[in-house]
C-alpha positions as CSV (number, residue, x, y, z in Angstrom):
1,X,-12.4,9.2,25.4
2,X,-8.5,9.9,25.4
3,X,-6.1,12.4,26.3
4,X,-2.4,12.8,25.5
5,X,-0.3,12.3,28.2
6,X,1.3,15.4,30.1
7,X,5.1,14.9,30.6
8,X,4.9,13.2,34.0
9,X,6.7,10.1,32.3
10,X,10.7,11.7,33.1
11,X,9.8,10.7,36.8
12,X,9.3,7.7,36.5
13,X,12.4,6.2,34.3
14,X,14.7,4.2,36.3
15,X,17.9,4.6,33.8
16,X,18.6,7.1,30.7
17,X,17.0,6.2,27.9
18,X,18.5,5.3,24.8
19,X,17.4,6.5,21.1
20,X,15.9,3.4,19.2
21,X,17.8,3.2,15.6
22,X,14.5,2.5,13.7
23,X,12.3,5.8,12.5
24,X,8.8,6.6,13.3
25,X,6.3,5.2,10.7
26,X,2.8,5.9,11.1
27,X,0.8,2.5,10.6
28,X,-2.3,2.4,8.5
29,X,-5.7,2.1,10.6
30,X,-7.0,-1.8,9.8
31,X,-10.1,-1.3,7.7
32,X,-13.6,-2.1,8.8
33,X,-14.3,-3.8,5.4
34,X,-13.6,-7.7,5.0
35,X,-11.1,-8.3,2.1
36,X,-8.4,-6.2,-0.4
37,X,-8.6,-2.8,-1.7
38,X,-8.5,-2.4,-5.3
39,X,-9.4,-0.5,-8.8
40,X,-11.5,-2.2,-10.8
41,X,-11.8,-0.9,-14.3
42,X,-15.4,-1.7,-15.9
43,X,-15.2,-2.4,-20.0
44,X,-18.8,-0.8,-20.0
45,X,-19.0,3.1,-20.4
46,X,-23.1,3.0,-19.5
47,X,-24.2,4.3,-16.2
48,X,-27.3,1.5,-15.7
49,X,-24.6,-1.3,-16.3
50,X,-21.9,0.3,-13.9
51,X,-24.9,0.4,-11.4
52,X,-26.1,-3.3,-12.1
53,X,-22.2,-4.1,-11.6
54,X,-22.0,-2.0,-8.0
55,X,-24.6,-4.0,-7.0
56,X,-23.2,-7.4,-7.8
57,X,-20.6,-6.9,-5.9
58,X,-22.0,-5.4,-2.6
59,X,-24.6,-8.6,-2.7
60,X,-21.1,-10.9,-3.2
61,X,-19.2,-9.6,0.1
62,X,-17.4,-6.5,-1.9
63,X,-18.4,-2.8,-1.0
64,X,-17.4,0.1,-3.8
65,X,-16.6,3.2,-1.7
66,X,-15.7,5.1,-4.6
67,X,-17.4,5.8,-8.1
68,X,-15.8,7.6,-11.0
69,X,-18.1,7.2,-13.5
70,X,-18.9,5.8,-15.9
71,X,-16.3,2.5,-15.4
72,X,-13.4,3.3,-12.2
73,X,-14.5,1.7,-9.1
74,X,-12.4,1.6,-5.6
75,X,-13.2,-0.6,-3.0
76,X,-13.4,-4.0,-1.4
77,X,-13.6,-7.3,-2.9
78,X,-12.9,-10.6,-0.9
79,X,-11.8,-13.8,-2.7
80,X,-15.8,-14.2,-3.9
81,X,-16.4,-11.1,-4.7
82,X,-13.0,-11.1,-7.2
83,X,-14.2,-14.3,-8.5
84,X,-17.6,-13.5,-9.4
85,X,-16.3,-10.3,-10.9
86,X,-13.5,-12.6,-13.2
87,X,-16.6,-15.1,-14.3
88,X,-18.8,-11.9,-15.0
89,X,-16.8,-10.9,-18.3
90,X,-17.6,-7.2,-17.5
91,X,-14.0,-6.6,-16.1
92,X,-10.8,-4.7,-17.7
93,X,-8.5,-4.5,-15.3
94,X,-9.0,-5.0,-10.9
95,X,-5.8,-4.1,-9.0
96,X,-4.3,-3.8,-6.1
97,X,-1.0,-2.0,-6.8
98,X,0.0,1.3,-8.4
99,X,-1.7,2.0,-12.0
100,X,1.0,3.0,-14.6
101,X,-0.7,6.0,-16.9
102,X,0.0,7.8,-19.7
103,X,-1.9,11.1,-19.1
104,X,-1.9,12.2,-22.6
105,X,-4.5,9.1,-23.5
106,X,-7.1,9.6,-20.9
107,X,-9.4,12.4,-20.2
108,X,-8.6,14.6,-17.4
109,X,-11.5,13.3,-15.4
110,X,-9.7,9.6,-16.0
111,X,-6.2,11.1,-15.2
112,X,-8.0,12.1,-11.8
113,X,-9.5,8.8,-11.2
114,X,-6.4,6.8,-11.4
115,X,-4.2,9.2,-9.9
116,X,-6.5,9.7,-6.5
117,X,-5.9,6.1,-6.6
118,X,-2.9,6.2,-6.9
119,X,-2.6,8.8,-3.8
120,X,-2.3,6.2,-1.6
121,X,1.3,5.3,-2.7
122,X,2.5,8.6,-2.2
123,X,3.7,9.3,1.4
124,X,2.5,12.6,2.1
125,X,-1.2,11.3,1.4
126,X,-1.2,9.0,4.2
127,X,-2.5,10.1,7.2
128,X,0.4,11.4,9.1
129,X,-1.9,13.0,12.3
130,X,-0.3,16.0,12.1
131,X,-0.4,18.4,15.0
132,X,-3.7,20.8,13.4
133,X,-3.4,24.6,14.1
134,X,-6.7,24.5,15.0
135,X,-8.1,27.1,13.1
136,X,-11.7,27.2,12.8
137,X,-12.5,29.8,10.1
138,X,-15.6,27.5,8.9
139,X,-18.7,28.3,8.8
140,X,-22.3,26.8,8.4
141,X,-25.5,28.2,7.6
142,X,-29.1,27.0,6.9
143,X,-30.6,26.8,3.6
144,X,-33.6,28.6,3.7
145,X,-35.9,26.5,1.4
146,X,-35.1,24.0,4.6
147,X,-35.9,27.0,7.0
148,X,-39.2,27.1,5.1
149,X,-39.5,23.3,4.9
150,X,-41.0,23.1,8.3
151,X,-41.1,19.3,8.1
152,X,-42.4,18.4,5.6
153,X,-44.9,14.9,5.3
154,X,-42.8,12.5,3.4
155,X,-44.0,9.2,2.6
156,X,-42.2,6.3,3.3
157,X,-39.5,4.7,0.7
158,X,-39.9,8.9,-1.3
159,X,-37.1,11.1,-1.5
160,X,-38.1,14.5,-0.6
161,X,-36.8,17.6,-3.0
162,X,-35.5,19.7,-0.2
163,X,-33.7,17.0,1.9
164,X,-31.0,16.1,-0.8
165,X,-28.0,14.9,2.4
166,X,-31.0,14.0,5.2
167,X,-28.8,11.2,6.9
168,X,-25.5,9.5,6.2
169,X,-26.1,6.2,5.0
170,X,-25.9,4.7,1.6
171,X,-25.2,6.3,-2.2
172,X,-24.2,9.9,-2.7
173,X,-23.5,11.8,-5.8
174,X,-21.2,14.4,-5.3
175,X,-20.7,17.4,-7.6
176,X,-17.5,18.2,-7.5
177,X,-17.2,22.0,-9.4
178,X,-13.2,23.0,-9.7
179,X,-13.7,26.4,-10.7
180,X,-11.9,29.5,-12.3
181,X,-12.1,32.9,-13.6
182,X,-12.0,33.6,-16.8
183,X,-11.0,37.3,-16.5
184,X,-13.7,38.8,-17.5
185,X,-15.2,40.8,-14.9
186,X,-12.4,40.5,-12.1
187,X,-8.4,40.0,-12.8
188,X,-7.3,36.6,-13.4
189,X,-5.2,35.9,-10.2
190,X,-5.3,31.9,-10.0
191,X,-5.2,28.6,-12.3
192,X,-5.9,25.1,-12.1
193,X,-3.3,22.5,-13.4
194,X,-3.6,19.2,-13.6
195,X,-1.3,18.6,-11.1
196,X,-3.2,21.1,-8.5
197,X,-6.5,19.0,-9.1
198,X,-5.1,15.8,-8.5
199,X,-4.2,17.1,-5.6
200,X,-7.4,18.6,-4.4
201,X,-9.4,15.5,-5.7
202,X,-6.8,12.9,-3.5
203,X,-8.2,15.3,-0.4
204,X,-11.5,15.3,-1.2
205,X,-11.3,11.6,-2.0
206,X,-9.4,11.0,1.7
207,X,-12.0,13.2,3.6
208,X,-15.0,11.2,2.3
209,X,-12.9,7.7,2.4
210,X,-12.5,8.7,6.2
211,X,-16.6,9.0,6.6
212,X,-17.0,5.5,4.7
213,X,-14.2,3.6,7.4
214,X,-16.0,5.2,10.1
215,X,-19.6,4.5,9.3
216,X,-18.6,0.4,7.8
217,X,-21.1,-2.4,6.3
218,X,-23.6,-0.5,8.8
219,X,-23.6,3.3,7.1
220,X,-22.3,1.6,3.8
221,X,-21.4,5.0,2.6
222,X,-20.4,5.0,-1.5
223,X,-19.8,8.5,-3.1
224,X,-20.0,9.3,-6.8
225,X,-18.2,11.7,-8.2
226,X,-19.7,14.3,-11.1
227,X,-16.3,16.2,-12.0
228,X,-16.9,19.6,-13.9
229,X,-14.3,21.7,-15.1
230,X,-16.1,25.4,-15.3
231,X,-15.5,29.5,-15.6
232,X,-16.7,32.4,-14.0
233,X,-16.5,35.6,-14.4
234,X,-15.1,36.6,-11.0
235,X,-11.6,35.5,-9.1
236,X,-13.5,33.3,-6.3
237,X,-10.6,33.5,-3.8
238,X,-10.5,37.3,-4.2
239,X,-14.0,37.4,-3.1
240,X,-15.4,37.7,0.6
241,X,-17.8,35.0,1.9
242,X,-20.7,36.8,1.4
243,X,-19.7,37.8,-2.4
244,X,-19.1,34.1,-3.1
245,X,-23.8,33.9,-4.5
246,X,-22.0,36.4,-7.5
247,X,-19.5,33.6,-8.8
248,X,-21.9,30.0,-7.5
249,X,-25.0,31.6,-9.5
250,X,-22.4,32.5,-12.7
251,X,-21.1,28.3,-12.5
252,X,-25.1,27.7,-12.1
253,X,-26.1,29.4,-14.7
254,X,-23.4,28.3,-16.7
255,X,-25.2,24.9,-16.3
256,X,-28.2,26.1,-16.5
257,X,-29.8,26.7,-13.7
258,X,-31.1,30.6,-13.6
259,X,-33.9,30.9,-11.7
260,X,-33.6,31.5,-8.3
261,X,-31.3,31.9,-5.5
262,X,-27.6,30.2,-4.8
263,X,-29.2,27.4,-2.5
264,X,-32.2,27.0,-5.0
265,X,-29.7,26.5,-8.0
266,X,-27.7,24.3,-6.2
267,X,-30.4,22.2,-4.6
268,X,-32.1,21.5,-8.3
269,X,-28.7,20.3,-9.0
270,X,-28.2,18.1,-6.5
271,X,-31.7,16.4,-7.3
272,X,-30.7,16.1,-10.7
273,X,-27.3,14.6,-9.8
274,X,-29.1,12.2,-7.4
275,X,-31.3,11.4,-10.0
276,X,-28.7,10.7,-12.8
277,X,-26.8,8.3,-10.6
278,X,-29.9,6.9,-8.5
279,X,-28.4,7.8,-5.1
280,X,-29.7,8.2,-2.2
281,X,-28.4,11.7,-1.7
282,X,-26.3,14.6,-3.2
283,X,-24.5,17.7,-2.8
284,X,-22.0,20.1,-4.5
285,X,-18.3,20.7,-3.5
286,X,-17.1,24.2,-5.1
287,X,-12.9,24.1,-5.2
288,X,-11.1,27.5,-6.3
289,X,-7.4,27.4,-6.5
290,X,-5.8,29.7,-4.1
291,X,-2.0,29.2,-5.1
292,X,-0.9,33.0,-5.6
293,X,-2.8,33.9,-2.4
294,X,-1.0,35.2,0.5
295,X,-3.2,33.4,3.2
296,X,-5.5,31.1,2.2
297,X,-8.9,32.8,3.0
298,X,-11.2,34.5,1.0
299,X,-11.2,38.3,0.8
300,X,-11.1,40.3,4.1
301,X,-10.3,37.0,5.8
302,X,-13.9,35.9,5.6
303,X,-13.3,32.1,5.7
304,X,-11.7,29.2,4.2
305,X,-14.7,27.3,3.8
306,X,-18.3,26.6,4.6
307,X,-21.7,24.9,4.0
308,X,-25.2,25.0,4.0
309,X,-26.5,23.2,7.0
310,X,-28.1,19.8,5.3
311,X,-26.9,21.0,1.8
312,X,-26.6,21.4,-0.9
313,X,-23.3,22.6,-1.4
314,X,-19.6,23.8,0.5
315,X,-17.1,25.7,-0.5
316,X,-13.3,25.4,-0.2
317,X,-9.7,26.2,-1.5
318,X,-7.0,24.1,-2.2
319,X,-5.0,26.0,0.3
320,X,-7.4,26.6,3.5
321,X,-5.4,29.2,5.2
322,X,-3.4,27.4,8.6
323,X,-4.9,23.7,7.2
324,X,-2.3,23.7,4.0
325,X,-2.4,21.7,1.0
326,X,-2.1,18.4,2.7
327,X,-4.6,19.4,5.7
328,X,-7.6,20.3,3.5
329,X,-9.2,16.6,3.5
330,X,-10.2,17.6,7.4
331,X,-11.7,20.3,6.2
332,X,-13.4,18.4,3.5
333,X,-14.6,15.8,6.1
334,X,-15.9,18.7,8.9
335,X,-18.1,20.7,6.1
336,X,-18.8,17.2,4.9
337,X,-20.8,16.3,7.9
338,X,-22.3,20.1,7.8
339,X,-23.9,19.0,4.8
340,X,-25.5,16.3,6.7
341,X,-26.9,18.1,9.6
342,X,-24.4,18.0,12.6
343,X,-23.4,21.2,14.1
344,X,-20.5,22.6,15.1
345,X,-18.9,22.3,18.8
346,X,-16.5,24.5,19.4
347,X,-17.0,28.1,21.2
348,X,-18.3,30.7,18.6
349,X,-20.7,28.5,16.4
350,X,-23.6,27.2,17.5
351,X,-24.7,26.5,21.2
352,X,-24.7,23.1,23.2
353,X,-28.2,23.7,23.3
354,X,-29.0,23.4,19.5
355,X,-30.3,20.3,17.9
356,X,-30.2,18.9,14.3
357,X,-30.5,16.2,12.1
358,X,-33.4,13.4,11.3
359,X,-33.2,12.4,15.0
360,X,-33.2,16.2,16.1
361,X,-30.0,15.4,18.1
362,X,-28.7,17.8,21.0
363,X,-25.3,19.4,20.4
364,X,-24.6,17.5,23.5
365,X,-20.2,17.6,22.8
366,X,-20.4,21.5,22.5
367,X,-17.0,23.1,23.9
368,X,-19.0,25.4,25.9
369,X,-21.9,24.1,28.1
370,X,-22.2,20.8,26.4
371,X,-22.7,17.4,28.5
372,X,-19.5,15.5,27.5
373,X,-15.9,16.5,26.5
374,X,-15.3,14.3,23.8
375,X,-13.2,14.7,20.5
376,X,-14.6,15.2,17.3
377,X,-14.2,16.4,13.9
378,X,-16.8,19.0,14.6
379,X,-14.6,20.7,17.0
380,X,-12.4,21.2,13.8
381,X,-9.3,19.0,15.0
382,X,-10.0,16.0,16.3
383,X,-10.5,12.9,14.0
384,X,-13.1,11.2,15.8
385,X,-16.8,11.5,15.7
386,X,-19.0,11.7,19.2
387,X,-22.2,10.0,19.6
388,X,-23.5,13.2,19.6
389,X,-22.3,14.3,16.2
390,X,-23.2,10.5,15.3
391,X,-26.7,11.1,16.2
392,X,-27.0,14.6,13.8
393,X,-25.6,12.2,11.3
394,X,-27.6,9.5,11.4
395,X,-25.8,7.0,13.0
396,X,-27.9,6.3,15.9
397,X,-29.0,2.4,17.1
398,X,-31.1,2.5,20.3
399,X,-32.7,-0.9,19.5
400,X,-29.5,-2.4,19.0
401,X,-30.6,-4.0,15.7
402,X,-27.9,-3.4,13.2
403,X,-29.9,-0.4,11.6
404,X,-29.8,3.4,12.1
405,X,-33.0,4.7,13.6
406,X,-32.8,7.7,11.4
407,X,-33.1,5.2,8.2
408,X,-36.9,6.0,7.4
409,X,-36.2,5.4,4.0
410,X,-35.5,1.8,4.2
411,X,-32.0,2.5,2.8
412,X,-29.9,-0.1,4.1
413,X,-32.2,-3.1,3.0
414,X,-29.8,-3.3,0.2
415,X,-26.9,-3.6,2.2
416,X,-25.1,-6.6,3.2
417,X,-27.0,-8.2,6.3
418,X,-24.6,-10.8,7.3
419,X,-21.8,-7.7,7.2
420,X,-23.9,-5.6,9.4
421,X,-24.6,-8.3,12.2
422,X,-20.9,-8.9,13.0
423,X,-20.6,-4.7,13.2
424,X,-23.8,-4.8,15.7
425,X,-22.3,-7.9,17.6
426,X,-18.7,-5.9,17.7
427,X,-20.8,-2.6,18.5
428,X,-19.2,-1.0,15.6
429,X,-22.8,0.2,14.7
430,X,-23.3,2.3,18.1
431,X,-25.3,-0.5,20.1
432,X,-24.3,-3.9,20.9
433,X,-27.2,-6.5,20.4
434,X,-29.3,-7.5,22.8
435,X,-28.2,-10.5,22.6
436,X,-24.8,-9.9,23.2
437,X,-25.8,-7.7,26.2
438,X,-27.6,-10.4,28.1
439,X,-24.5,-12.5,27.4
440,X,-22.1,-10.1,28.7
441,X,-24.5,-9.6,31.8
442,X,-24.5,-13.3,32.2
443,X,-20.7,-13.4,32.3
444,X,-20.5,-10.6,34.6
445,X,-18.9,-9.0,31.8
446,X,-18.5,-5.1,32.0
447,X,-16.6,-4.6,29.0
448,X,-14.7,-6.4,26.3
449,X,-12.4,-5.1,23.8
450,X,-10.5,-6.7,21.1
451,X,-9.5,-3.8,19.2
452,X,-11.2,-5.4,15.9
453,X,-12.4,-2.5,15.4
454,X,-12.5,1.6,16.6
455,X,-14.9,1.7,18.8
456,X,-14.2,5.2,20.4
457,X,-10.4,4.3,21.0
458,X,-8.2,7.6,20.3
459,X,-5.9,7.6,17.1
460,X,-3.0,9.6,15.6
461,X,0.8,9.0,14.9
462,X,1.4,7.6,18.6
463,X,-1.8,5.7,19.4
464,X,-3.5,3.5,16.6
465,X,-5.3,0.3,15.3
466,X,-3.2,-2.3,13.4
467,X,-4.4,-5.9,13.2
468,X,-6.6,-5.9,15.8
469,X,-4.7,-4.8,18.6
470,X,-3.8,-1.4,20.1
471,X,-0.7,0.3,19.2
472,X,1.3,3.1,21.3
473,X,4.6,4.8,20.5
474,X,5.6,8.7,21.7
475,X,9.2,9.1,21.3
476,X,9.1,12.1,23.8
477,X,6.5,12.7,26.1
478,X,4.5,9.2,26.4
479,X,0.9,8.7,25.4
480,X,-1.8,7.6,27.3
481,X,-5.4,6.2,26.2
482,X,-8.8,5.2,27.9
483,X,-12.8,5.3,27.0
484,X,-14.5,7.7,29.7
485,X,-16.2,5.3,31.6
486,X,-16.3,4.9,35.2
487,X,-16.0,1.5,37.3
488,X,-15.4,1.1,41.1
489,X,-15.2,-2.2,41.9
490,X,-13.9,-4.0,38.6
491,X,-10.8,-6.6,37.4
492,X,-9.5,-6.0,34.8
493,X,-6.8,-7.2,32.9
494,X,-5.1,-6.5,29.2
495,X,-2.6,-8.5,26.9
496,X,0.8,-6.1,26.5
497,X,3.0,-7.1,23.5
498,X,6.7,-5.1,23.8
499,X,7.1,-4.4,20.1
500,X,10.2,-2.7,19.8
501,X,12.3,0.8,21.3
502,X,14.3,1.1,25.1
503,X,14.2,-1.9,27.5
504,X,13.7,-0.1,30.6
505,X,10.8,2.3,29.6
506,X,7.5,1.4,31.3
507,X,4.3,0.2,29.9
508,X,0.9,-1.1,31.7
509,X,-2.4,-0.3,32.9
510,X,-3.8,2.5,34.2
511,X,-6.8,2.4,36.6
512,X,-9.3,4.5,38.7
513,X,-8.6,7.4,35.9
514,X,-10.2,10.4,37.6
515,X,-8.5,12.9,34.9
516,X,-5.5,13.6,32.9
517,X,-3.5,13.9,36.0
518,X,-5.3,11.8,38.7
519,X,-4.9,7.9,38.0
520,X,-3.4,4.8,39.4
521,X,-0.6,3.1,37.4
522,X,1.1,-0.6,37.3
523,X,4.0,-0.2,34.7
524,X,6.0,-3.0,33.7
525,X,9.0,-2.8,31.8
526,X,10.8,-5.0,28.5
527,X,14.3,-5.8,31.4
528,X,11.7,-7.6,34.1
529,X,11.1,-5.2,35.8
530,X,7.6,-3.3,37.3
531,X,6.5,-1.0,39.9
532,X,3.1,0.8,40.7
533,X,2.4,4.3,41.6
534,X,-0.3,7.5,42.2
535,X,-0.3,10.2,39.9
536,X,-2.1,12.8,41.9
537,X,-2.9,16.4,40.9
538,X,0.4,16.0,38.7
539,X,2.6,14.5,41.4
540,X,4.2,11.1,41.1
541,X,4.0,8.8,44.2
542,X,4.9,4.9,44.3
543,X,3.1,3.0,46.0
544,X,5.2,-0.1,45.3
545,X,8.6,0.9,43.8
546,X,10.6,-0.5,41.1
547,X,11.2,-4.3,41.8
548,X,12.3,-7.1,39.7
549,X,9.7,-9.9,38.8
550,X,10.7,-13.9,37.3
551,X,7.2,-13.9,36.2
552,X,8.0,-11.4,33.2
553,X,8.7,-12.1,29.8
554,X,11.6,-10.1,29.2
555,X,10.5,-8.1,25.9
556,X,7.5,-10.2,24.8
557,X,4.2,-11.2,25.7
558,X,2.8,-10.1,29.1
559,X,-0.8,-10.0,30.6
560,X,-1.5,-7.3,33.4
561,X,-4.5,-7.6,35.5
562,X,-5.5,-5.3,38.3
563,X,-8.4,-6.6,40.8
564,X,-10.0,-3.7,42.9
565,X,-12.2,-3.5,45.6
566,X,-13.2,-0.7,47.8
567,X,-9.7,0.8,48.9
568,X,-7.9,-2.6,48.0
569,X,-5.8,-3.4,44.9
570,X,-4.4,-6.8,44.1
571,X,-1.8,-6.4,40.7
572,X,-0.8,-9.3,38.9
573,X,1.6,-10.0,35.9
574,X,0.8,-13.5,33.4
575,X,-1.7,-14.4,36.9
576,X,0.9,-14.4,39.5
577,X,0.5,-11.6,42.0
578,X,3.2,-9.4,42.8
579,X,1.5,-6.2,44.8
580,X,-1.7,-5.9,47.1
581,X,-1.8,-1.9,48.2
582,X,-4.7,-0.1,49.7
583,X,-5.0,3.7,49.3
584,X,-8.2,5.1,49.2
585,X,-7.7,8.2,46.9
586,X,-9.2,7.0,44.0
587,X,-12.3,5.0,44.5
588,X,-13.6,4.9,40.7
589,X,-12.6,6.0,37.1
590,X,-11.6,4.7,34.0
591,X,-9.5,2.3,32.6
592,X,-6.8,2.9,30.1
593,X,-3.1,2.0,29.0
594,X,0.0,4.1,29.5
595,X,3.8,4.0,27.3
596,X,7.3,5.7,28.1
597,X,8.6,7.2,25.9
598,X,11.1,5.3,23.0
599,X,9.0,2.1,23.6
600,X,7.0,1.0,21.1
601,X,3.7,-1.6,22.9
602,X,0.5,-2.9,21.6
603,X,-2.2,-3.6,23.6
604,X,-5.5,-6.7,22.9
605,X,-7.9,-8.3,24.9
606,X,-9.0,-5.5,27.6
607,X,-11.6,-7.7,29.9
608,X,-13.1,-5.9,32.6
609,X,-15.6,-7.7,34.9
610,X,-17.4,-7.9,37.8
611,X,-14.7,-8.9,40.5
612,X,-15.3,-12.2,42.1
């Protein structure tokens, strides 16, 4: 786990700092997938072809994340997979760039395809890791028909009726319903354009997109999207919460589906979705547009969206109150994981005590009572998913095989094997192989990080991946990182990289992180300088002040390594030492990386192991 670094960082600068000429840019997360991103246009318009095509290209190293039937893939396609698709004859166009449209020749459902595509071009789409309000006006509720389910026998390799979103792993159809009144019974107060759906479907899109990086080859998450256009009689966004059955049942009906209640409709839906596409699972999103309305919520301020616990369907606004227009893609990705099973943590829904999912997971991360502290998108602002959460989900690998536990219905033999087995070996998949445990062990090897991939580390606009190493940049305050686990007697040692921003601002290692404000730190600096202190109960103290070292490479490459042993610590900079301190205040903690403020540092190779 991480935290944000309080503003102890002011004591410790040894000159003024100066204000860097270049801006802050938030970089782009590197992807878990192998290859380039791209559109591919199919020529066919059948639905069994497009499928026979998805699964060329996931057996010839690709993975298709997103399906907008019946011919607009995105995805990933190495060199193979691009070539097979060339010799294949079955593609129009496969780019990675911008696609030029005219809107006027393509359906609206086509103008939506290219243009979330295009979404990622436009610079308010990217992730910008915004500070979130925090609001957490969702809500979750269990269908009944699963309250009455009381589990069900379901024989291996079947899909079962009721459990249309059972675990995250493999094909979904999603329904995606942009709705509005027609007048009728209540006043027309809101309209869809064009313009407004593009920019709900680029959310919607970005929301699921950040469930497919998260899960990789291992989840293989794909999501196909049914888009329907429909009326109801009622203005949904003028509606309260528990109203919103009137104007769901009126779009069900309006489809066809009249007998029964909202979650009844909704789940014969989904089957038939899931059915029509051959997926493993579906649900329905319901978007009303919410432009003309003061706050965002729905009538009386009964919410700005929620969802059935395990399906079959949320319900959201393009405006979501506090979230805004460019915000609503968390929402979409919190209600998302409602729909497959995990449970809310934070104080007011559900209890730490509650369990869910195929692997009836505790809510272990709850804010109140629960066993760890961790972020998550579950407590409505933090993009990061706990183990607990992960569990719920699905996404649970006690054996350490390369395979959710959860997957009863032998869903990922179609994946890509060779794929999955670097995930397991880079414990992207929740549980390093065995194999790779006993060689670790052998090594004395306590943990290795190449920053390859996630693997728990904290990111926003200061801390993030980018080409395998670990980048952090706070112009004001400073940022710290580090995974909550505990060593005592450790070395441990990282590869820094000064990237850019103020010479005399300090970067290094933390150690023996007890909390927030209780750590030791070995700061070095891009003018040859370094220095280690105590931060204790948010007081600075040095234990070695600010000294000059020849063994620095002045604003470049530098590899810090602490060595600790009961009270002793030995600090060393590219393996020559230049401190040994004993204090005995901190005899275990974590290990972690701290940054100034106005320098810019990346972090690779964190090796902690046994010390000798």
């Amino acid at each position: 786990m991480n935290r944000p670094l309080v503003s102890l960082i002011c004591l410790l600068m040894i000159t003024d700092l100066f204000v860097p000429a270049y801006a802050q840019k938030k970089e782009k997360v590197q992807s878990l997938f192998d290859g380039r991103r791209v559109l591919i246009q199919l020529k066919t318009k059948d639905l069994s072809e497009t499928a026979k095509i998805i699964r060329e290209i996931e057996t010839n190293e690709g993975h298709v994340v997103h399906v907008f039937p019946p011919d607009i893939l995105h995805g990933y396609v190495t060199a193979k997979t691009e070539t097979t698709l060339t010799k294949s004859g079955k593609i129009k166009m496969i780019t990675d760039k911008e696609v030029k449209i005219t809107p006027a020749k393509h359906s609206t459902n086509e103008n939506l395809a290219f243009e979330t595509w295009n979404g990622q071009f436009v610079k308010l789409f990217a992730t910008r890791g915004e500070n979130d309000k925090g609001d957490k006006d969702h809500g979750t509720t269990k269908a009944p028909d699963l309250e009455n389910l009381n589990n069900t026998f379901v024989l291996r390799g079947q899909k079962n009726f009721y459990l249309t979103s059972e675990y995250m792993i493999g094909t979904t159809a999603v329904g995606v319903m942009f709705v509005e009144s027609d007048g009728s019974v209540d006043k027309k107060t809101e309209s869809w354009t064009l313009e407004d759906k593009i920019d709900v479907m680029r959310q919607i899109y970005k929301g699921l997109d950040w469930w497919a990086e998260n899960g990789g080859y291992t989840a293989s998450l794909t999501f196909i999207y049914d888009i329907i256009h429909i009326d109801t009689k009622y203005e949904p966004i003028n509606r309260t919460k528990n109203e919103s059955v009137l104007w769901v049942n009126d779009c069900m009906n309006a489809l066809g589906y009249t007998d029964g209640e909202d979650y009844t409709l909704n789940r014969q839906y989904a089957n038939d979705l899931r059915e029509k596409y051959s997926a493993d699972w579906s649900f329905i999103m319901y978007v009303v547009p919410s432009n003309n309305d003061d706050d965002g919520y729905f009538a009386e301020q009964s919410g700005i969206a929620w969802a059935y616990l395990g399906g079959p369907y949320m319900v959201f606004s393009n405006k979501c109150n506090g979230w805004g227009y460019n915000q609503v893609w968390k929402v979409v990705a919190h209600e998302t994981a409602h729909i497959f099973n995990a449970l809310d943590e934070y104080k007011g829904a559900s209890s730490c005590n509650d369990k869910s999912g195929r692997l009836n997971i505790v809510n272990g991360n709850h804010e109140d009572g629960g066993i760890t502290r961790d972020p998550c998108i579950m407590k409505a602002t933090d993009l990061h998913v706990c183990d607990f959460t992960r569990g719920q989900i699905g996404w649970k690998d006690d054996d350490g095989d390369g395979f959710f536990d959860a997957d009863y219905l032998n869903i990922s033999k179609r994946f890509n094997a060779d794929q999955i087995k670097k995930e397991t070996i880079s414990g992207v998949s929740g549980s390093r192989a065995s194999a790779v445990t006993r060689f670790n062990e052998e090594k004395n090897i306590l943990l290795y990080e190449d920053f390859s991939t996630r693997n728990g580390w904290y990111e926003d606009q200061y801390n993030f991946l980018k080409d395998g190493s670990y980048h952090m940049y706070d112009p004001q305050y400073g940022t710290t990182a580090w995974l909550e686990r505990p060593f005592s007697d450790f070395s441990a040692s990282v590869k820094t990289r000064w990237r850019d921003g103020s010479s005399v601002s300090g970067y290094g290692l933390m150690f023996r992180i007890f909390g927030p404000n209780d750590s030791y730190i070995f700061f070095i600096n891009g003018d040859g300088q370094y220095c280690v202190g105590m931060y204790y109960l948010g007081n600075w103290n040095y234990l070695k002040e600010w000294d000059r070292s020849d063994a620095i490479n002045l604003n470049g490459e530098n590899t810090l390594r602490a060595d600790c042993i009961g009270n002793r610590m030995r600090l060393f900079i590219n393996g020559k030492p230049v401190a040994d301190i004993s204090d005995t205040t901190f005899t275990k903690g974590a290990v972690g990386f701290v940054v100034m403020p106005e320098v810019h540092v990346d972090f690779d190779d964190l090796l902690i192991t046994n010390p000798e």
